[in-house]
N, C-alpha and C positions, 0 to 999 in steps of 0.2 A: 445353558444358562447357569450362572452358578452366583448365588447372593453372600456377600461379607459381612459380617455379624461387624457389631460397632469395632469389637476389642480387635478385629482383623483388618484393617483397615489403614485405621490412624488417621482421618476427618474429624477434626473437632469442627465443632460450632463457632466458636469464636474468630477461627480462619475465615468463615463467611459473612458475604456482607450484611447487615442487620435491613439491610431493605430487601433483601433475597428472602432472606427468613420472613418477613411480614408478610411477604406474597406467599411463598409456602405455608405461612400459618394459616391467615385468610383464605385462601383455596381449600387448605383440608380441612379450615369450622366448619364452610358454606359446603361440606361433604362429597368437596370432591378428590381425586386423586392429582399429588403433585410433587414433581423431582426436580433436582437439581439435578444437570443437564451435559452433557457435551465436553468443551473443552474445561467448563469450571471445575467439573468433578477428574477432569485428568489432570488440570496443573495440583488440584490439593493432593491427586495421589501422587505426585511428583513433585511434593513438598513446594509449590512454585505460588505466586500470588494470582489467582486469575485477575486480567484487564474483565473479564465481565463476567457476569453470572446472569447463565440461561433457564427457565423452567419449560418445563412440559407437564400437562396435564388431560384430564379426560374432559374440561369443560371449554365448551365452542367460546369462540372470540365473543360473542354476543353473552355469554354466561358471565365470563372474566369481564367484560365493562359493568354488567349491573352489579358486580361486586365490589370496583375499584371506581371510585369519583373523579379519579387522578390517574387514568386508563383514556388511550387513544387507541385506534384500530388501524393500521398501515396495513400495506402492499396488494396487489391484485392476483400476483400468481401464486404467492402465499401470504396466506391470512394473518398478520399476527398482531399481538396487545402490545403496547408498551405502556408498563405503569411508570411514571414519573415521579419521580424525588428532588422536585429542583434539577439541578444537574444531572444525575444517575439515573439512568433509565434501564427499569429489570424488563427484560422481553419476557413475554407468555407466546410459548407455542401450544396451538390442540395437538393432540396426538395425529399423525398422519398417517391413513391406512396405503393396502396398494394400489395404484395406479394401472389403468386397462393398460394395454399395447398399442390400444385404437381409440381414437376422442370417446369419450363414453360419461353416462351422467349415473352418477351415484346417492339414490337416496337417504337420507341421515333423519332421524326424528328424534329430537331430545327435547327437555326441557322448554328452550328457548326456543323452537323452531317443530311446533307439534303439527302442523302442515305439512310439514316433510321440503323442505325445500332443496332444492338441487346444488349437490356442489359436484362443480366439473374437474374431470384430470385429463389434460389430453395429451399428446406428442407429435412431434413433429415427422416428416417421411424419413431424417439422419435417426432419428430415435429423442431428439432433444426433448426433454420435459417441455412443457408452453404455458397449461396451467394445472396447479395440483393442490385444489382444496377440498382433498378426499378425507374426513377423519377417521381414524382408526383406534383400535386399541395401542398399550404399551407393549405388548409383545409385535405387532407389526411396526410400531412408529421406530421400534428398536431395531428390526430387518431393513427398515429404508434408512439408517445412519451409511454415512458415508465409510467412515474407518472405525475400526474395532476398537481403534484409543479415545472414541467418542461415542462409544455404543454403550457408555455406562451410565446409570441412576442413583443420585442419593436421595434418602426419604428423607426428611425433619419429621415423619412420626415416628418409626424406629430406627432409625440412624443408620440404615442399613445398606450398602452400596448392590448394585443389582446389576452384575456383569453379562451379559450379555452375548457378547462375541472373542473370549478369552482376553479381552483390551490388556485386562491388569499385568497377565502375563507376557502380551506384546511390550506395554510399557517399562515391564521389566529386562526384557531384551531387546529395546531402543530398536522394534520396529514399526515402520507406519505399511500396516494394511489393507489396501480396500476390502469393503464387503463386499459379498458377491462377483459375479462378471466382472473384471476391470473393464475392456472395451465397451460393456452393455452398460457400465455403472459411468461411464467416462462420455460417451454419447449421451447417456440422459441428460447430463451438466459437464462440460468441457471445463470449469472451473476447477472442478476435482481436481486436474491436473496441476493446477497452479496449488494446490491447498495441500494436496502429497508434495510438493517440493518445500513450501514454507514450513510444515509441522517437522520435515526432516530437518530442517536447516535451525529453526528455533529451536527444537527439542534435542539435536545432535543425535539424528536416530537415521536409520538405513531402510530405503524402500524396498519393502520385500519384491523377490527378483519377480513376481508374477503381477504385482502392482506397477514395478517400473516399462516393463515388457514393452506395453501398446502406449505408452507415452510422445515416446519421439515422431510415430509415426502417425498420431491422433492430434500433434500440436495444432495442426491449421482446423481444426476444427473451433478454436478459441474467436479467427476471426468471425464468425458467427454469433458471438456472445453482443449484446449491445454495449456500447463503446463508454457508455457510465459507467457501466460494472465492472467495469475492468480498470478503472480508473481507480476507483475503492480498493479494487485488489490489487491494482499495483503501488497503491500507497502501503498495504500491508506485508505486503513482498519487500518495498525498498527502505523502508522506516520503522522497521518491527525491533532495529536494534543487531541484525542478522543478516545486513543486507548485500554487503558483499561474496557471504558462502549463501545463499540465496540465489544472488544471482549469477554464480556460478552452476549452478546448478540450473538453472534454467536454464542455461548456454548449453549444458550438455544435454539435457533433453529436447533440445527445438522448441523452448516456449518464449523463452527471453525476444525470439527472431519473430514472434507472432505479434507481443505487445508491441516492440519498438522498429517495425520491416525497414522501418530507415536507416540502422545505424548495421543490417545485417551487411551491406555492400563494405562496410568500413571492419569485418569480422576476417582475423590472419588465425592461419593453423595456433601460432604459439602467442597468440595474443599481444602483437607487438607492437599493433599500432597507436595513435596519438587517440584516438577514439575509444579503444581499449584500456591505454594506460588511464586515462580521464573517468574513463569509469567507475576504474577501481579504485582509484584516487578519492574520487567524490566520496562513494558507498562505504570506506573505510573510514572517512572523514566522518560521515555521517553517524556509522555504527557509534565512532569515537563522543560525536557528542550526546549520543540517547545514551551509551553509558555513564556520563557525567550527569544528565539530566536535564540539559540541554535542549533548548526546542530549536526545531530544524523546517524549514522552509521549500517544501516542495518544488516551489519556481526553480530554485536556484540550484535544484539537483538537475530538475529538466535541462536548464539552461545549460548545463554540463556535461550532460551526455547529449545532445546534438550541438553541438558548438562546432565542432571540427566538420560533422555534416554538412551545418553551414555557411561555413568558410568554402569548403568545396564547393559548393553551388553557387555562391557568389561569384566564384573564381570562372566555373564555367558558366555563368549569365553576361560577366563581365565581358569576356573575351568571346560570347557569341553573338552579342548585342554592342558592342561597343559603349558600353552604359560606361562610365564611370565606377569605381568600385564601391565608392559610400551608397549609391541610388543601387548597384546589383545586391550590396548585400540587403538592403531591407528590403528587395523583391525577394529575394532567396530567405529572409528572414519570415517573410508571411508564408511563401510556399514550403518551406520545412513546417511549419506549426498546423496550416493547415492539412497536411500529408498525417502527423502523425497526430490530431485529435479525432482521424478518421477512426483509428485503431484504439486511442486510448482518450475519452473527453474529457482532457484539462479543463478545468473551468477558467472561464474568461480573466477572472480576478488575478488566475496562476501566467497565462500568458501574457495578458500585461506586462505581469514582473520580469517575465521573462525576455519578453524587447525591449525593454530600458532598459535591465542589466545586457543585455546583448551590444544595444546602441551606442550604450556609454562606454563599449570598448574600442570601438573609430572615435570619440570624444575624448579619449585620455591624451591622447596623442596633438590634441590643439589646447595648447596651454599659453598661448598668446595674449597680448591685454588683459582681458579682465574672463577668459574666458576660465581660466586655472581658479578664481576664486569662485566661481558661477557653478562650476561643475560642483565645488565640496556642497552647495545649497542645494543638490537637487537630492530628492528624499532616496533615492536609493544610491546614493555616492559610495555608503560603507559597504552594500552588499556588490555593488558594482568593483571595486574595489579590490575585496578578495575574491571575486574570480578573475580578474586580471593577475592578483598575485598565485595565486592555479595556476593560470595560463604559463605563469613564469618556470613551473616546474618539467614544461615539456615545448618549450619554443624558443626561439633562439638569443642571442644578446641583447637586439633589442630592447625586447619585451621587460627582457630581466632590469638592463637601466631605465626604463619604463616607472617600472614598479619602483623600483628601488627611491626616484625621483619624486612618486609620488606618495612615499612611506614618509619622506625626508620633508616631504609641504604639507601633507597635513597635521605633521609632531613640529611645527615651527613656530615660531611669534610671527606675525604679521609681518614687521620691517623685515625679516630675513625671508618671509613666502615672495614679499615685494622683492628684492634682490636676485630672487630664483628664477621669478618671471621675468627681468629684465634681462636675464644671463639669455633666458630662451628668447624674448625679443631683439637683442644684441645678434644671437646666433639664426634670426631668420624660422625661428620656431623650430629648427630639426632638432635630429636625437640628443637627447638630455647630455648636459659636459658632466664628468664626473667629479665631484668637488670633494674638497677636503673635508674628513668626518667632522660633524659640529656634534656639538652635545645637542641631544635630543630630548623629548617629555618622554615619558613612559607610552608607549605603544596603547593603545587602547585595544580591548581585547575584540575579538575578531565575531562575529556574527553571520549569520545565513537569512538573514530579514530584509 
């Protein structure tokens, strides 16, 4: 352990959020002990903004409520506060002591709980945590930190940073560590795995070779996580701004093949396929507009990494069923969604989006009567839209006079959308004629909603 005096450091106050400080103030009048936490204290030693600020402290969930009015108590396998600020929510963790090896009950007596009431930690027969509302001191709750670049403490009473597991010096040679066992630390929480690949990828830092070791070969251990929580984490994996070297790196460690088993059949040595390309195509897109600032639309990244999955399956529902291809694909459209929320639970709100923007792409292609104006009313025309112009960058001519057709109808005035439709009525509805450049309106800029 070794502790940073202020002037060693370089944490100022001002860097943190003024509702983080109210909580550490308020926990340390009401005389308890309380830090700041985790990732918050590694992005300010890494001069970076944290998205959140964590505390930890020695007082039970039930202490931190009768302190805060504006305090709720969440989760079952771990215990923790959220004091609310309108929007901002500062989490209170108790300190967490160690957990048996064997279900086992641990009695705690404090303050709030002079009865002694029981809090349980148990595991599972892989070693998985199950539940752990064991409290401890800060020097244990600092031995159950996941990586040493999160094993550090700041105080707001001496402004003192309390290193713990050499973090600072990991973070100054951009590595991510686990503590303890990596396979012992990886079985307790399979997540871990996914969370050493994000901190490397966000941070541009190198998984030490004893951390990455049991990875590849501990992946299918994730199907056993519940399929919400991984849905959380793969929003943080593919939307963190990092998504494309993110998930490249899952690719090489066997986890990317755990979240999404459906799109492993559609995986080439050199990553060559439309499946592949689409990928990176998306999560590069993406990365591009969290740099801008840009808000980005989970649906429509889904819709894009299994799109070609289910074209494939359409294709063979099609030809093994004799179905027609519009009626195979929305079978093949339900049975891809319902395959992969086995593994990752999109919420219903996200797959919605995700079969109208799918639907709407056998719907481009009937532009007949009135059906070409009908389509621009339906609420998701614009994000339907630019995945078709996606589509265009890895499918063949079609597609591309497709798009091009429908770039040109909906930058038109009206009498000349009317002309376009009748060009396609005259031609029997087939593929779009290529017309002479007209002057256009400005493009409207492109969205993922």
């Amino acid at each position: 352990m070794q502790v940073f005096q202020r002037q060693e450091h370089g944490i100022s106050r001002k860097d943190i959020s003024e509702n983080a400080l109210k909580v550490l103030y308020r926990l340390n009048k009401g005389g308890y002990d309380a830090y700041l936490v985790g990732g918050g204290v590694r992005d300010l030693l890494l001069h970076k903004q944290p998205k959140d600020f964590d505390i930890a402290t020695n007082a039970t969930p039930e202490e931190i409520k009768s302190l805060f009015r504006n305090c709720r108590l969440i989760g079952r396998r771990f215990r923790l506060a959220h004091i609310l600020f309108g929007r901002d929510v500062i989490e209170v963790a108790t300190f967490r002591g160690h957990h048996s090896d064997v279900p086992a009950k641990v009695e705690i007596k404090d303050k709030a709980d002079e009865k002694g009431k029981q809090q349980v930690s148990s595991k599972s027969q892989e070693g998985m945590l199950l539940r752990d509302n064991v409290y401890g001191t800060i020097d244990e709750d600092a031995e159950r930190r996941d990586f040493t670049i999160n094993a550090m403490y700041y105080s707001a009473k001496d402004f003192t940073v309390t290193d713990y597991a050499n973090g600072v010096e990991d973070l100054n040679n951009r590595i991510v560590r686990l503590m303890g066992d990596p396979e012992t630390r990886y079985r307790e929480d399979p997540v871990r795995m996914l969370r050493a690949v994000r901190f490397a990828a966000k941070l541009d830092m190198t998984i030490e070779e004893k951390t990455a070791a049991p990875i590849e070969e501990l992946a299918p251990l994730l199907r056993d996580i519940p399929s919400a929580r991984l849905f959380e984490e793969s929003l943080k994996l593919l939307q963190a701004g990092q998504g494309l070297a993110t998930y490249k790196l899952l690719r090489q460690y066997n986890l990317f093949q755990q979240l999404f088993p459906i799109l492993a059949d559609h995986f080439t040595e050199d990553h060559s396929s439309q499946t592949e390309q689409m990928i990176e195509h998306i999560l590069a897109a993406t990365d591009k507009r969290i740099a801008e600032d840009k808000r980005v639309n989970p649906a429509f990244i889904y819709a894009a990494m299994l799109w070609y999955p289910l074209t494939t399956r359409a294709e063979e529902i099609s030809f093994a069923s004799g179905l027609a291809f519009y009626d195979a694909f929305m079978v093949a459209a339900n049975d891809i969604l319902d395959e992969q929320v086995r593994s990752i639970a999109i919420p219903r709100r996200h797959t919605t989006t995700v079969r109208d923007i799918w639907q709407q792409q056998i719907r481009f292609s009937r532009r007949s009567g009135k059906r070409a104006f009908k389509m621009m009313e339906h609420p998701k025309f614009r994000a339907a839209y630019d995945f078709m112009e996606m589509r265009s960058h890895f499918e063949g001519d079609d597609i591309v006079e497709l798009t091009s057709w429908w770039n040109e109808f909906q930058n038109s005035d009206r009498p000349l959308r009317g002309k376009m439709v009748q060009e396609v009525n005259d031609d029997g509805g087939r593929r779009p004629r290529r017309r002479r450049p007209q002057r256009r309106k400005k493009p409207q800029a492109k969205t993922s909603s």
